[in-house]
C-alpha positions in Angstrom: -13.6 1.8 8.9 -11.2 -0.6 7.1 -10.5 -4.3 7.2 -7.7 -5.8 7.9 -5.8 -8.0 5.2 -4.6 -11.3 5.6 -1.1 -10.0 4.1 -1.3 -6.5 6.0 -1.9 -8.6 9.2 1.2 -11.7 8.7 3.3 -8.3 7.6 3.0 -6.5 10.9 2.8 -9.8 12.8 5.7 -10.7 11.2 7.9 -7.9 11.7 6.6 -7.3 15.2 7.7 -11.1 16.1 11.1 -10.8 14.8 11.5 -7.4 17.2 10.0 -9.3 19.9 12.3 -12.7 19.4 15.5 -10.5 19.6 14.6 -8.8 22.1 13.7 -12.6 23.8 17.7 -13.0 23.2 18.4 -10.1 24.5 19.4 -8.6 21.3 17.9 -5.0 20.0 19.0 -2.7 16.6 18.7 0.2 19.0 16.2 1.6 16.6 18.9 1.2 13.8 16.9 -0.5 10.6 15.6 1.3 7.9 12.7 0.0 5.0 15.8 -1.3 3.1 16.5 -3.9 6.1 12.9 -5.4 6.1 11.9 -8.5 3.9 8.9 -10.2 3.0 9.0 -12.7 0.8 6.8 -12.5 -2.4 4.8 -15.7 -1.8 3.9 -14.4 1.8 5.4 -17.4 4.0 8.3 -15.4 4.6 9.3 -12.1 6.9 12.2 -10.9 8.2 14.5 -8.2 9.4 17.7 -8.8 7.7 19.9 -6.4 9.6 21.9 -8.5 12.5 20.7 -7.0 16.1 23.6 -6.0 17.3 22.8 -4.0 20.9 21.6 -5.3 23.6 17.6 -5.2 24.6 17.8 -2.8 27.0 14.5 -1.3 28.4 15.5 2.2 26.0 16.1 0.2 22.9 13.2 -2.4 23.0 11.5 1.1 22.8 13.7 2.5 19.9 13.0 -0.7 17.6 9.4 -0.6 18.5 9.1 2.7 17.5 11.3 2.7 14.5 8.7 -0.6 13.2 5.9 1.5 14.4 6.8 5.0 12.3 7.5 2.5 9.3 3.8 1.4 9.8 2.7 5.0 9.6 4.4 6.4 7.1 3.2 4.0 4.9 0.1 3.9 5.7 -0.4 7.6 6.6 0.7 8.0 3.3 -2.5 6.7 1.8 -4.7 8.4 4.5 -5.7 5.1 6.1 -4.9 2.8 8.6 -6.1 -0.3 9.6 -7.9 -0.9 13.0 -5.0 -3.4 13.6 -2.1 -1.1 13.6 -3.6 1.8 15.0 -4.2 0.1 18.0 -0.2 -1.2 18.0 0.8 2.4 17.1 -1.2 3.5 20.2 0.0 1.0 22.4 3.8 1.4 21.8 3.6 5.4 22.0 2.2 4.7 25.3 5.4 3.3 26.7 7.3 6.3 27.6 4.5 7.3 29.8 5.1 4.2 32.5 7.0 5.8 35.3 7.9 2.9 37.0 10.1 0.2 35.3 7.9 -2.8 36.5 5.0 -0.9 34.1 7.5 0.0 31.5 8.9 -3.6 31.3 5.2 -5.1 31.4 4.1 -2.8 28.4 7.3 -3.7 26.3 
């Protein structure tokens, strides 16, 4: 089983919380943002998405910038053939949203 790192965890907590304070403002990049659009700053005080969100947070594109963070996540770490406990549990967790069938659930789990 691995640990998790102090920098692995502010990364993903980082990222995550930018997603999540868009979508707060009702702002969303429909999924749009690539690895070229995420910062982090070298002395680890600093993480960002530096595209603009341009669409709004609608139920469908909370879900589309989740998942585009969360196939970022895997492909690098996937790539290494490990992943820590951390953010296979968010992975899980945000592929499990298209399964709500209701919107209360669905808007709960986002």
């Amino acid at each position: 089983m691995l640990e998790n790192t102090t920098f692995g965890n502010f990364v993903a907590d980082g990222l995550v919380n930018e997603i999540i304070a868009a979508h707060r403002r009702n702002l969303s990049w429909d999924g749009e943002f690539c690895e070229d659009d995420l910062f982090v700053s070298e002395d680890e005080r600093f993480v960002a998405i530096a595209k603009e969100p341009r669409k709004s947070a609608t139920h469908d594109n909370q879900f589309l910038d989740l998942l585009q963070i969360t196939n970022w996540f895997v492909d690098k770490y996937t790539r290494h053939r490990m992943m820590p406990p951390y953010l296979e549990e968010f992975v899980n967790r945000v592929h499990q949203i298209p399964s709500w069938r209701n919107e209360r659930g669905r808007s709960a789990s986002l």
